[in-house]
LUMMI-24224 format. One line per 10 residues: for each residue y, x, z of N, C-alpha, C, O. Coordinates in Angstrom, 1 decimal, always signed. Layout:
<pts>
Y:X:Z:Y:X:Z:Y:X:Z:Y:X:Z ~ ...
</pts>
This chain:
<pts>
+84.8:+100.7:+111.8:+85.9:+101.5:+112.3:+86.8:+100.6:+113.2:+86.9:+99.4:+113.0 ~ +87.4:+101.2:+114.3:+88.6:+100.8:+115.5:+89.5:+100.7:+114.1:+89.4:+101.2:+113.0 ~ +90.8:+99.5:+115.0:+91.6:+99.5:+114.4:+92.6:+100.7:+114.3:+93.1:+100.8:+113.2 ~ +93.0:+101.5:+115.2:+93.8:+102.7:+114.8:+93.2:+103.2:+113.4:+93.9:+103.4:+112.4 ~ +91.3:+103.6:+113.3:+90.9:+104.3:+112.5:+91.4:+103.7:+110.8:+91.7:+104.2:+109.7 ~ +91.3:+102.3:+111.4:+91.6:+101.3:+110.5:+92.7:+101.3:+109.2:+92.7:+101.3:+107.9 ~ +93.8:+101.4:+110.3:+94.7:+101.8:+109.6:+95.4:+103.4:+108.9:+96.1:+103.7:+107.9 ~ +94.7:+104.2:+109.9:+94.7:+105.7:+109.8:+93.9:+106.0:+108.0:+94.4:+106.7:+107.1 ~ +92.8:+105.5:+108.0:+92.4:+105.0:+106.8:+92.8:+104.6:+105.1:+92.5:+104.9:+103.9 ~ +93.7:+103.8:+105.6:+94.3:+103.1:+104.5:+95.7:+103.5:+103.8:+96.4:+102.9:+102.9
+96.0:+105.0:+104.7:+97.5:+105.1:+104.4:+97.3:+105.8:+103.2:+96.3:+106.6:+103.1 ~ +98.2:+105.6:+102.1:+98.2:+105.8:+101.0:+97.3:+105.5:+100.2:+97.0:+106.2:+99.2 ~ +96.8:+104.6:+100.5:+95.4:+104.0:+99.6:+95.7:+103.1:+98.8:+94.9:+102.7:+97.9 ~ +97.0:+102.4:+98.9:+97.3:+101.3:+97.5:+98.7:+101.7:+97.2:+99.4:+102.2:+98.1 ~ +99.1:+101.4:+96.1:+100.0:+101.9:+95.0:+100.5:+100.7:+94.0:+99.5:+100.3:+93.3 ~ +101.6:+100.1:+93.8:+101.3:+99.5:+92.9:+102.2:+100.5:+91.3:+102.9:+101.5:+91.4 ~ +102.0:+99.8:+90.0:+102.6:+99.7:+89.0:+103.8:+100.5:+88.9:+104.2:+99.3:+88.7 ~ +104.4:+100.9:+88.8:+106.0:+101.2:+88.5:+106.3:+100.4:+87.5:+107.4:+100.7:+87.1 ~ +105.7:+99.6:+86.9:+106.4:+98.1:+85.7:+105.9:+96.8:+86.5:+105.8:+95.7:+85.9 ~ +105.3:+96.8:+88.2:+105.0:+96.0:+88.6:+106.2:+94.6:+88.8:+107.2:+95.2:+88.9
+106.5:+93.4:+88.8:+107.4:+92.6:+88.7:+106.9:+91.9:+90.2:+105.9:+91.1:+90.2 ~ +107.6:+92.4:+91.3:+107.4:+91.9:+92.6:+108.4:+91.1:+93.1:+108.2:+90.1:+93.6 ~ +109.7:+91.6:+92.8:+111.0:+91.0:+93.8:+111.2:+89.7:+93.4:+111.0:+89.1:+92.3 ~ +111.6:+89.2:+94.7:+111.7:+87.9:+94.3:+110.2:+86.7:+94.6:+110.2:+85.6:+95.0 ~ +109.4:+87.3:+94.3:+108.0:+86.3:+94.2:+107.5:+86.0:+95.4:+107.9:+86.5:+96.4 ~ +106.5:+85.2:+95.3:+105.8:+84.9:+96.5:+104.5:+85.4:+96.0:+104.0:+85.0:+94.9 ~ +103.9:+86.2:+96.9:+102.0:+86.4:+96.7:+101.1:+85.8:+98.0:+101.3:+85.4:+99.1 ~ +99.9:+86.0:+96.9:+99.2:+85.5:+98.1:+97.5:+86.1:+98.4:+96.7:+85.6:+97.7 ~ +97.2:+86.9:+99.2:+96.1:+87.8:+99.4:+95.0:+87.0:+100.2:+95.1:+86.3:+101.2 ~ +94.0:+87.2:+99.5:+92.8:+86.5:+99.8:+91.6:+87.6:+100.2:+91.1:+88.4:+99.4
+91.1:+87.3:+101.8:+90.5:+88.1:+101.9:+88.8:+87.2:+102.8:+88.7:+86.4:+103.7 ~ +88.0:+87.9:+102.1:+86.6:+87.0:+102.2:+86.6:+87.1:+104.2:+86.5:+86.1:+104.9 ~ +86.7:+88.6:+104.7:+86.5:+88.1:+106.3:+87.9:+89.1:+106.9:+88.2:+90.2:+106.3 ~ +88.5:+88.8:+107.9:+89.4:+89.3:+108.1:+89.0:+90.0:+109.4:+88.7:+89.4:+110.4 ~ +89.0:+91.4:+109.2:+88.5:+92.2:+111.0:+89.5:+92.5:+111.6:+89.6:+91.9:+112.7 ~ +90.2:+93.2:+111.2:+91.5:+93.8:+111.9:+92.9:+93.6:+111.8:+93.8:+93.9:+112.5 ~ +92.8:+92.7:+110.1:+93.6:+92.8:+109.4:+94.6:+93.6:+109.1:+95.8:+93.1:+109.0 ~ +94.1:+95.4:+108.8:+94.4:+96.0:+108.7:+95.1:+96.6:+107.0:+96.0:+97.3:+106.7 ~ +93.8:+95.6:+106.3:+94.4:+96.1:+104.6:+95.0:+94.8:+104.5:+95.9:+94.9:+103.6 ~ +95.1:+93.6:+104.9:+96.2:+92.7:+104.9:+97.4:+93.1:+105.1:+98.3:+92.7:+104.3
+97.7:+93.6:+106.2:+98.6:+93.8:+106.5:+99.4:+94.9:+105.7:+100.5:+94.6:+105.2 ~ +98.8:+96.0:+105.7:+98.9:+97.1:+104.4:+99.3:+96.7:+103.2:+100.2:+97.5:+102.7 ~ +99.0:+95.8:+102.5:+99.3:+95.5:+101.2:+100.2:+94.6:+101.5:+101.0:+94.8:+100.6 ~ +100.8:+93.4:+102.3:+101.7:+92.8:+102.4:+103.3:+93.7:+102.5:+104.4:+93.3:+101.9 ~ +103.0:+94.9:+103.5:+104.1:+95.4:+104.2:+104.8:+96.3:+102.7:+106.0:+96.5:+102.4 ~ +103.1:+96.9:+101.7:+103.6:+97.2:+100.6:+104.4:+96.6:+99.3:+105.1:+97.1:+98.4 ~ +103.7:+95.4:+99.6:+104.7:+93.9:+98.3:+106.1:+93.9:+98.9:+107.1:+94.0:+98.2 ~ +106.1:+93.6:+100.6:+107.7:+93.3:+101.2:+108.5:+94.6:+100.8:+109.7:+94.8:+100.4 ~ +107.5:+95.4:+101.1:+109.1:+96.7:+100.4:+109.1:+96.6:+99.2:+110.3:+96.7:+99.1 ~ +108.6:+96.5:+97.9:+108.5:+96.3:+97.0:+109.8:+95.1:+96.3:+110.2:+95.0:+95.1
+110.2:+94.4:+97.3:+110.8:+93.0:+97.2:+110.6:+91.8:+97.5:+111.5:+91.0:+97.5 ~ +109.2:+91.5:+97.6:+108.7:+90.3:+97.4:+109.1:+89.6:+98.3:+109.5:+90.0:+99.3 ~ +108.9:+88.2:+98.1:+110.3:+87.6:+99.1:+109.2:+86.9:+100.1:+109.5:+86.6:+101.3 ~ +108.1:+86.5:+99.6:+107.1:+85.7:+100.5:+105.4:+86.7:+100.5:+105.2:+87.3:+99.4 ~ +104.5:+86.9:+101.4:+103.5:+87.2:+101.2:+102.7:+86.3:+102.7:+102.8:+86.3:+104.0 ~ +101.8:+85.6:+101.5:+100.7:+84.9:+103.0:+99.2:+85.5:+102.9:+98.8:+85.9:+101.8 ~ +98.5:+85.5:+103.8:+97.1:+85.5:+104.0:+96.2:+84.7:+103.9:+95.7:+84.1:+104.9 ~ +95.6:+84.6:+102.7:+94.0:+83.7:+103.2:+92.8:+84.4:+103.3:+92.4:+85.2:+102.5 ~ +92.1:+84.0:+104.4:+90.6:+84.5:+104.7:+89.9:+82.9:+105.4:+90.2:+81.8:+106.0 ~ +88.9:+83.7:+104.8:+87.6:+82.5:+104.6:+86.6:+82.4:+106.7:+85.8:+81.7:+107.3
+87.2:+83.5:+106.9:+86.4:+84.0:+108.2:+87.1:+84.8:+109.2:+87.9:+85.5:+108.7 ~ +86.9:+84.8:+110.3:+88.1:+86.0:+111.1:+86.9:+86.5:+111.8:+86.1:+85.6:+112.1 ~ +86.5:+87.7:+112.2:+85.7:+87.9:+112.9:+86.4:+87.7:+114.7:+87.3:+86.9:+114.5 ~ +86.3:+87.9:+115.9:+86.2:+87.9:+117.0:+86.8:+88.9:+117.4:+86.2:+90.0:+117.4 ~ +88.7:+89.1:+118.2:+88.8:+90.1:+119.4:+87.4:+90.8:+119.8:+86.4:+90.1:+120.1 ~ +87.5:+92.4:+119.9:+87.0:+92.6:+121.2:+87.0:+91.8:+122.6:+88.0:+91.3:+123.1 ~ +86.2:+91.8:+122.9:+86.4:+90.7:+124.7:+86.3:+89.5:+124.6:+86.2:+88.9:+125.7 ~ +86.5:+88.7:+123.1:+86.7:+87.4:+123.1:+85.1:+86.3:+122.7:+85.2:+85.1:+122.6
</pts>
């Protein structure tokens, strides 16, 4: 999938807990290859509203821009 599809994809696709304990914390998402970084981004933007006061990314691989 293009990244528009990418993200058109994933809306509403994660949820957390309603007894989840986010605010305040720092997380940290680990993703084996990173394409678009479209569900990274997704789940971060969902912990930040949530509260969370830090969210970082690790990936083991990034794939390649188009063109690059």
């Amino acid at each position: 999938l293009d990244a528009a599809s990418r993200r058109r994809n994933l809306r509403h696709a994660f949820t957390l807990a309603s007894d989840a304990l986010v605010r305040g914390r720092h997380f940290a998402l680990v993703d084996d290859v990173l394409t678009t970084g479209a569900t990274a981004s997704t789940l971060a933007r969902l912990l930040k509203r949530a509260g969370a006061a830090r969210v970082d990314v690790y990936c083991l691989a990034r794939t390649p821009k188009p063109g690059d």
